[in-house]
Every structure is written in structure tokens, then in C-alpha cells.
C-alpha positions, 0 to 999 in steps of 0.5 A: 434529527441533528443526534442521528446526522451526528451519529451518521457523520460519526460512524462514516468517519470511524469506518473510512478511517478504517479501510484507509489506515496505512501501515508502513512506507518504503523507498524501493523498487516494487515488482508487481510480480511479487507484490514487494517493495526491495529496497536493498541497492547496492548498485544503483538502479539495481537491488537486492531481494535478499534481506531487503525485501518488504512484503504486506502486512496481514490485512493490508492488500496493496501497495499504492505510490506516494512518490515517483515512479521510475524504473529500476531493477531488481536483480532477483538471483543475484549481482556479479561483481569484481573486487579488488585483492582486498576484496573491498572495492567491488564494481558491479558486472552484472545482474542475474534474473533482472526483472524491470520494476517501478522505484518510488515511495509506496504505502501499504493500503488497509482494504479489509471491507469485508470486516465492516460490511455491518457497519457500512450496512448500518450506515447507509439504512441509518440514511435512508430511513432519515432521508424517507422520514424527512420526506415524510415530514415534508409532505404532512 
């Protein structure tokens, strides 16, 4: 009986590592809206999309916060600025297609349960069955 609890303890570790395995963190702005992280601010509170734009990964599902949130915005068309004549002292003017977004540290989150539903099933039978062969030791 103490190999199948071990065996159940086991199992339970390996498929809860599983559905919680994080991919990457970033330190942006999300918008819900497009389910990205920006971190590219280059006026702050305001970012970029371009080139600064985080998307999940394959069979990661969302984004959770490990720190924050705030507001900030993303300017999703583009920044207006003013330079000087060198054309290196810019002053931001304004921002195009802002949309208001949460800034923080977010991790993406690994949710791919259907892929061990099997295991899960395994799992929880293994447990009843112990639990029914307990009460049936029980009771004799």
C-alpha cells in the first residue's frame, strides 16, 4: 500500500509540474486586448509595439502578473516627437492609437491540460480504488 501512495504522490508531482511550467518573464505593459507584453518605452509611461512586442508561446495560454500593476499605455500606431536639428534630442509630443494597458512583470503560464487529461484520470482512479480497498480492509 505505501508503493501505490508513493506511486500517486509521484504521479500528482509530475502532472502539476507540468500544467505550471512557466516560459519566459517580462517587464512591460500588457494589453489584454492583444494578449501581449510591450516592452519597448521609450517615453515613459509610453511603448512601442514595434519590435518590442512579446506574444505567448506555443501552448503557453496566459499571461499572469508577478509584480505590479499600474497603468501605462501603449502607443499602438505610433509616437510623435520633436527634435532638435541634430536630430538627437527628441521630446515626445504625442502618442497615436493609445490604448490604456496594466505595466508590470508578467510570466506566461503553461495550461495544456487537455494533453494530460490521461494522466489526471490515472491519478484520480489510482485513488479511488486505494480509498475503496481501504474501506474494504476496514470493515473485514
Amino acid at each position: 500500500m505505501k508503493t501505490v501512495n508513493c506511486l500517486l504522490c509521484i504521479l500528482f508531482c509530475v502532472f502539476l509540474s507540468s500544467i505550471t511550467k512557466a516560459q519566459g518573464t517580462y517587464t512591460g505593459c500588457y494589453l489584454p486586448s492583444t494578449n501581449k507584453v510591450y516592452t519597448r518605452e521609450p517615453y515613459p509611461p509610453y511603448f512601442l509595439p514595434v519590435s518590442g512586442a512579446v506574444s505567448l508561446s506555443p501552448s503557453y495560454c496566459y499571461w499572469t502578473p508577478t509584480s505590479g500593476p499600474a497603468t501605462c499605455t501603449v502607443c499602438t500606431v505610433s509616437i510623435t516627437q520633436t527634435c532638435d536639428a541634430s536630430g538627437n534630442n527628441c521630446v515626445f509630443t504625442s502618442c497615436n492609437g493609445a490604448q490604456v494597458g496594466i505595466r508590470g512583470t508578467f510570466t506566461m503560464i503553461y495550461c495544456s491540460l487537455d494533453e494530460n487529461i490521461l494522466l489526471l484520470l490515472l491519478t484520480s482512479g489510482a485513488v479511488a480504488l486505494s480509498i475503496i480497498y481501504k474501506e474494504k480492509l476496514s470493515s473485514n
